[in-house]
N, CA, C and O of each residue as an XYZ file, in Angstrom:
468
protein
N      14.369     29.811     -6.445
C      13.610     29.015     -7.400
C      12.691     28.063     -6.633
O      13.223     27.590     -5.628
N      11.617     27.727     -6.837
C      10.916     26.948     -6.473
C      10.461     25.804     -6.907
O       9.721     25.569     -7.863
N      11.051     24.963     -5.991
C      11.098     23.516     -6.355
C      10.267     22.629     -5.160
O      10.107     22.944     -3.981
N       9.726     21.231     -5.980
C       9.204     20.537     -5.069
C      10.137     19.249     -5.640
O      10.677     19.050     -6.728
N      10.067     18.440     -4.342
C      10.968     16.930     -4.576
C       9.756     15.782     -4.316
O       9.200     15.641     -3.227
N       9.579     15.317     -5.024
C       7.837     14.236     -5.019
C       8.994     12.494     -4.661
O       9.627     11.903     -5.534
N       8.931     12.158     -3.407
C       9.324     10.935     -3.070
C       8.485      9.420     -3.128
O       7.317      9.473     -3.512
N       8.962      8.302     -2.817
C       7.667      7.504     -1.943
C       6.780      6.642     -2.997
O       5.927      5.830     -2.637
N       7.162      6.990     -4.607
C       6.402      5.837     -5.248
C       7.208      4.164     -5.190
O       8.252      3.856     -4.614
N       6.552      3.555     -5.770
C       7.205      2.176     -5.611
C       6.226      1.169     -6.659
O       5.262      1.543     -7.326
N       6.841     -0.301     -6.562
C       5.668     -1.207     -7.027
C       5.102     -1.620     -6.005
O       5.554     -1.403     -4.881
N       3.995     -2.298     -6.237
C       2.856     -2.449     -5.093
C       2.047     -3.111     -5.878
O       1.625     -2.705     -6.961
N       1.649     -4.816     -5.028
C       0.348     -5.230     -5.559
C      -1.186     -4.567     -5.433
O      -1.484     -3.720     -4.591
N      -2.078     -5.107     -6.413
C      -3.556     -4.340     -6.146
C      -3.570     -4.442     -4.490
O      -2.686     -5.024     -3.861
N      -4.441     -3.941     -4.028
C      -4.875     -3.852     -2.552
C      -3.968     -3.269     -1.802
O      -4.226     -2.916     -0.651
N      -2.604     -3.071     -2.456
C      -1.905     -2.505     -1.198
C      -1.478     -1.103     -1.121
O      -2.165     -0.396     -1.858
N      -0.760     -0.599     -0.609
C      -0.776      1.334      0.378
C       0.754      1.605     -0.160
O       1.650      0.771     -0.295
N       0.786      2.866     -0.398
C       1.884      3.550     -0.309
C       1.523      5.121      0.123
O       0.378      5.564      0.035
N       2.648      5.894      0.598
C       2.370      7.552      0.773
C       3.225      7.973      0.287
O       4.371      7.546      0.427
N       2.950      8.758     -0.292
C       3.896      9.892     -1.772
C       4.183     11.284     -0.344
O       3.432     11.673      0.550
N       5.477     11.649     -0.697
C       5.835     12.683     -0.460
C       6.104     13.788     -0.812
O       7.076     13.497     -1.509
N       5.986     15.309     -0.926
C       6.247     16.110     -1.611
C       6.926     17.477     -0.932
O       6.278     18.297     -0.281
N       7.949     17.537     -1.129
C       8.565     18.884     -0.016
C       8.571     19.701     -1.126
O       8.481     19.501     -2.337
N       8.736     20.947     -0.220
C       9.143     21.952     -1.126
C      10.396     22.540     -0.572
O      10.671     22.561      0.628
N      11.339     23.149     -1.795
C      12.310     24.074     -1.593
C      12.432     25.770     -2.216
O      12.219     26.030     -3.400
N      12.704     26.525     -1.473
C      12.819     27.661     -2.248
C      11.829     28.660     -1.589
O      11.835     29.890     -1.640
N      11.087     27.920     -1.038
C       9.318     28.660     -0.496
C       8.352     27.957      0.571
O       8.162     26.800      0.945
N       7.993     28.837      0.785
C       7.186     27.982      2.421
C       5.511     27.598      1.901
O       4.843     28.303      1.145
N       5.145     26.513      2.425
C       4.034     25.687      1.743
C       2.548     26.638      2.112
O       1.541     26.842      1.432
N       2.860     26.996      3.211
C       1.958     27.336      4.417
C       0.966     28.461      3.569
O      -0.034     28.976      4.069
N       1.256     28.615      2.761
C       0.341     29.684      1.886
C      -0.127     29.632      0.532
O      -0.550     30.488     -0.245
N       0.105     28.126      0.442
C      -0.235     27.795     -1.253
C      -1.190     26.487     -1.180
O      -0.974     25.512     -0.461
N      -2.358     26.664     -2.116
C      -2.848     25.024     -2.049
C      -1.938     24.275     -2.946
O      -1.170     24.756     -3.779
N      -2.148     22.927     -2.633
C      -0.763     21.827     -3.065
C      -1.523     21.377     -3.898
O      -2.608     21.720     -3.428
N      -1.760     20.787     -4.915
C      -2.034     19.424     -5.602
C      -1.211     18.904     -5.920
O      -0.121     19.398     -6.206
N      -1.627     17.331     -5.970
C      -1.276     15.884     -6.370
C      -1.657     15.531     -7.851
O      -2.871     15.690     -7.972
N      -1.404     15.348     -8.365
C      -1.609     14.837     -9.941
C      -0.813     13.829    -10.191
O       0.034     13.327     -9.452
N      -1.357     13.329    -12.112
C      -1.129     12.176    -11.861
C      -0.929     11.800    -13.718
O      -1.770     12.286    -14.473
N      -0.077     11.153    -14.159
C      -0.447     11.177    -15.512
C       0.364      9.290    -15.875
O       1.377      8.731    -15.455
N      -0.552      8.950    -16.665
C      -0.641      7.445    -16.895
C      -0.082      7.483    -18.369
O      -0.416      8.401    -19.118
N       1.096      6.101    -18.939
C       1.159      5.969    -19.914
C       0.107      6.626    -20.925
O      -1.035      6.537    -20.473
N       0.169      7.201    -22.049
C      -0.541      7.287    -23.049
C      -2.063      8.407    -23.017
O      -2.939      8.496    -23.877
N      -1.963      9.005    -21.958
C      -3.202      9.688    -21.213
C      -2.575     11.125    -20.577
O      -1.436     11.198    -20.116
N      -3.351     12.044    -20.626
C      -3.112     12.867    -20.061
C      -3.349     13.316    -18.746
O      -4.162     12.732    -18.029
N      -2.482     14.661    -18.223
C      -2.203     14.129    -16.736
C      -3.548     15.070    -16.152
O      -4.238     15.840    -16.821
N      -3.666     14.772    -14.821
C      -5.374     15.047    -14.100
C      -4.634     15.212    -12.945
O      -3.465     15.039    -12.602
N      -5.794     15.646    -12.385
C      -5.858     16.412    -10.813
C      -6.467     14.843    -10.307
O      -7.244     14.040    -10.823
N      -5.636     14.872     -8.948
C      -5.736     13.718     -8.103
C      -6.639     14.769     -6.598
O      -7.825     14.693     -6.278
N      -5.925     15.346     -6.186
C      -6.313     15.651     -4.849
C      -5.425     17.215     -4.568
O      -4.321     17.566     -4.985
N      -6.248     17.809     -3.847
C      -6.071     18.752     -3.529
C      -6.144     19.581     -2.026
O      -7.220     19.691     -1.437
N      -5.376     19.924     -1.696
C      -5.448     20.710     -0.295
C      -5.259     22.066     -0.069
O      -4.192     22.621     -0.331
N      -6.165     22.605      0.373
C      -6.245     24.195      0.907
C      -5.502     24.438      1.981
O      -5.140     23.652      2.857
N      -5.320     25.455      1.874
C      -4.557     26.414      3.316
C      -4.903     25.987      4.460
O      -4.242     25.587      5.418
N      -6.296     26.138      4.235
C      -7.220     25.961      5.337
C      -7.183     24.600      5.933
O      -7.613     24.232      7.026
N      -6.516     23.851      4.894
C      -5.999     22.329      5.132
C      -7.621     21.388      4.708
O      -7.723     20.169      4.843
N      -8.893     22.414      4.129
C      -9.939     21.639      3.524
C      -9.324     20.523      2.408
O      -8.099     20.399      2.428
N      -9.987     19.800      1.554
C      -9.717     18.996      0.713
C     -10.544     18.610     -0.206
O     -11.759     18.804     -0.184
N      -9.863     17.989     -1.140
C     -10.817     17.393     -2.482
C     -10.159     16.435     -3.495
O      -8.968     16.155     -3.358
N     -10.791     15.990     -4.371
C     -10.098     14.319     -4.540
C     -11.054     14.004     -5.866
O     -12.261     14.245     -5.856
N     -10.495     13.546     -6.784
C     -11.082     13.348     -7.628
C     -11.795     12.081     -7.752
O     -11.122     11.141     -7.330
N     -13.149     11.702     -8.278
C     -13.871     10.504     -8.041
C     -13.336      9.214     -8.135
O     -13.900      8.246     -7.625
N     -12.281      9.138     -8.755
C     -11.736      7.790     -8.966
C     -10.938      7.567     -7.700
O     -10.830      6.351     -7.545
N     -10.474      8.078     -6.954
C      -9.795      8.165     -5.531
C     -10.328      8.259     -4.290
O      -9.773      7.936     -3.239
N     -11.961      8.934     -4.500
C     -12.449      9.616     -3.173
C     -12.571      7.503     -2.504
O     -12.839      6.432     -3.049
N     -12.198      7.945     -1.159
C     -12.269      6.909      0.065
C     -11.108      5.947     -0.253
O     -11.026      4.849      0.297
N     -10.259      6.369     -1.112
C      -8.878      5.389     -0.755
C      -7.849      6.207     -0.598
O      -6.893      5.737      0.018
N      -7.761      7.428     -1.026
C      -6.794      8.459     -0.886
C      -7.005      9.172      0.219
O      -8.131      9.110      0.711
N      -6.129      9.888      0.768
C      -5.631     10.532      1.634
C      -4.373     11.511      1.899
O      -3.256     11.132      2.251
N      -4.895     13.253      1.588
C      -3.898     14.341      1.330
C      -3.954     15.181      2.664
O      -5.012     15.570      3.158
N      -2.746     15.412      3.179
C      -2.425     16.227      3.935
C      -1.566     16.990      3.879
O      -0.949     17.107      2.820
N      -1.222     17.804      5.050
C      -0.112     18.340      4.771
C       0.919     18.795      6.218
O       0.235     19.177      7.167
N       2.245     18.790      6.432
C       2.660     18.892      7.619
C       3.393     20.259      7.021
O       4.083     20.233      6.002
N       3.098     21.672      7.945
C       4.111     22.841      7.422
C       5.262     22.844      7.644
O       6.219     23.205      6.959
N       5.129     22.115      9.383
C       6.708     22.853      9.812
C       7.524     21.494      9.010
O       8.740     21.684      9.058
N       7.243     20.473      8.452
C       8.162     19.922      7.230
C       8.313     20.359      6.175
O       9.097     19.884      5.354
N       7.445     21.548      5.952
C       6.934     21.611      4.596
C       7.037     20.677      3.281
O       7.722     20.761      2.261
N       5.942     19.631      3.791
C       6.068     18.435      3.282
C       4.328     18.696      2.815
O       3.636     19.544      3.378
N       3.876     17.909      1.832
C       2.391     17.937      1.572
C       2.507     16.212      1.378
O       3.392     15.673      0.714
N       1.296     15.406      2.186
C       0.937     13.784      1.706
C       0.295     13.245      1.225
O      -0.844     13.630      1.489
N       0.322     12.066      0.241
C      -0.409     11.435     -0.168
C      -0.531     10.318      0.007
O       0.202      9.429     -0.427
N      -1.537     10.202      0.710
C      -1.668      8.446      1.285
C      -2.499      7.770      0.340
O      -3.539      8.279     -0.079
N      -2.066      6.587     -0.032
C      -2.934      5.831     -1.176
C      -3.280      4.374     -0.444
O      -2.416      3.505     -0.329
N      -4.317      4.249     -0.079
C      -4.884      2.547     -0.502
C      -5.788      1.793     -1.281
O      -6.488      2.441     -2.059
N      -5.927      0.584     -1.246
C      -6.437      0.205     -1.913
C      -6.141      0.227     -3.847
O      -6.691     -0.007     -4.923
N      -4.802      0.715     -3.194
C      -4.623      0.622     -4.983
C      -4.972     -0.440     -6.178
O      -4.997     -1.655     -5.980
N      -5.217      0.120     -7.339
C      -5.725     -0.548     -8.187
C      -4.982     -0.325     -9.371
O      -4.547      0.826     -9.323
N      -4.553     -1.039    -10.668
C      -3.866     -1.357    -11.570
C      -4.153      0.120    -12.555
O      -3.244      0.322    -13.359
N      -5.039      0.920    -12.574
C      -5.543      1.813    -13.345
C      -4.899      3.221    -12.218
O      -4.850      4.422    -12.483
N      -4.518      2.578    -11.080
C      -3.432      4.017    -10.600
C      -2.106      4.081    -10.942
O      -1.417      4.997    -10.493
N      -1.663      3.279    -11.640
C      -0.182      3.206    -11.973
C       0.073      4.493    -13.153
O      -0.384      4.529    -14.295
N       0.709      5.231    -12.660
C       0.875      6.403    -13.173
C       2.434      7.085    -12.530
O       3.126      6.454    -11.731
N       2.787      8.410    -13.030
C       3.899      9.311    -12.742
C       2.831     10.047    -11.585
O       1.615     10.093    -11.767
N       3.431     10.536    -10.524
C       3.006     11.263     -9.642
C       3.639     12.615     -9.491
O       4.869     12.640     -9.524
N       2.946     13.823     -9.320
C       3.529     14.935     -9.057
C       2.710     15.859     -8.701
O       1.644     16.140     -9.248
N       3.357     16.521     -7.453
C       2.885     17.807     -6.819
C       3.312     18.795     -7.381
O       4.352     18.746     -8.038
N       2.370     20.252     -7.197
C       2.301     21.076     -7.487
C       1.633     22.370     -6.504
O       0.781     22.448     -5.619
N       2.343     23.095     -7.056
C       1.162     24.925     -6.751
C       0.088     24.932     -7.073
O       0.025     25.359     -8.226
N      -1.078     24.627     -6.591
C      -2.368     24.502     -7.146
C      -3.145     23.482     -7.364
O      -2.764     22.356     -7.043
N      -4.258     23.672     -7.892
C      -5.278     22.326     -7.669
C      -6.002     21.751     -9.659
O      -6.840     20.903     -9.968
N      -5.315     22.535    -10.375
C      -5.708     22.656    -11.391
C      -4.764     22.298    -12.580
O      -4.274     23.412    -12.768
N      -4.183     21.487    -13.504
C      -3.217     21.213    -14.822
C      -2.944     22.372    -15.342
O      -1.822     22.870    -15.247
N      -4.044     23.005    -16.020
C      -3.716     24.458    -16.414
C      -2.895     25.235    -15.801
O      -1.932     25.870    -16.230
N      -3.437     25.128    -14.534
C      -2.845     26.051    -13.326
C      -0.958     26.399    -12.949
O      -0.189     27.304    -12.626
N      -1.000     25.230    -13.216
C       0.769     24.499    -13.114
C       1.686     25.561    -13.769
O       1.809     25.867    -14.955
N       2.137     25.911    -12.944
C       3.529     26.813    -13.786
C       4.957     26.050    -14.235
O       5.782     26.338    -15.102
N       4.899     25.116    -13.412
C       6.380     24.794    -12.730
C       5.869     23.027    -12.556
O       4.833     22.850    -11.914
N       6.555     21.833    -13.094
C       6.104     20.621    -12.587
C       7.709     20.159    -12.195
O       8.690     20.715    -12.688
N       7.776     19.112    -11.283
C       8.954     18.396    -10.795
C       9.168     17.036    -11.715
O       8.663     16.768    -12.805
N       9.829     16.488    -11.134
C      10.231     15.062    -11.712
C       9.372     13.724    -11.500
O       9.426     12.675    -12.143
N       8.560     14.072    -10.405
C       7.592     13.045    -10.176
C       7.598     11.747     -9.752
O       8.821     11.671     -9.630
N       7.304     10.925     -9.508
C       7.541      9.766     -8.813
C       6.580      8.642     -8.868
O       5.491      8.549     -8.302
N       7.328      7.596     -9.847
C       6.530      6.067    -10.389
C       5.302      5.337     -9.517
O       5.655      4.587     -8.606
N       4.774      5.408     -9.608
C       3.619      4.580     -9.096
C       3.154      3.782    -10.168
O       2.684      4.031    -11.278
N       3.518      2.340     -9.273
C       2.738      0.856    -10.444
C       2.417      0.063     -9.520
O       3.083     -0.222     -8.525
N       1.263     -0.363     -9.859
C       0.808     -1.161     -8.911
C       0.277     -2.328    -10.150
O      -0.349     -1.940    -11.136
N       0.613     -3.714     -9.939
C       0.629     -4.949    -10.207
C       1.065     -5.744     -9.754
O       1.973     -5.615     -8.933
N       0.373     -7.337    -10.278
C       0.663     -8.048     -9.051
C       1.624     -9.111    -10.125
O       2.232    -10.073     -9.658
């Protein structure tokens, strides 16, 4: 079965950093693009960032130059580095197979992100 475990949210005032973690179990990363998503009280959930095989990337406008997605295989871990957070990122976090909501077969449990001060 294929599972991902999404670690690493927390509270956090505006301006400050956290990195989300996302392993996978069941399956090796090394051949799937990952996305990060993201879904906020009362709103539906969106594509945050995305990483290719190729380890290229992409990030949705509200994130581009404070976020930061990578990925380490031999952890098979995929990252999300956040700064500069802002009160309008406080959301559920969760990785996935793919770069797309639709796309999603399978979502995990996800992991709190609030940022206030």
């Amino acid at each position: 079965q294929l599972q991902f475990v999404e670690s690493g949210g927390g509270l956090v005032q505006p301006g400050g950093s956290l990195r989300l973690s996302c392993t996978a179990s069941g399956f090796t990363l090394d051949y799937f693009r990952i996305g990060w998503f993201r879904q906020a009280p009362g709103k539906e959930r969106e594509g945050v960032s995305c990483i290719n095989i190729d380890r290229s990337t992409n990030y949705a406008d509200s994130v581009k130059g404070r976020f930061t997605i990578s990925r380490d295989n031999a952890k098979n871990t995929v990252y999300l580095q956040m700064s500069s957070l802002k009160p309008e990122d406080t959301a559920v976090y969760y990785c996935a197979v793919g770069c797309a909501v639709l796309g999603v077969a399978s979502w995990g449990q996800g992991t709190q992100v609030t940022v206030s001060s």
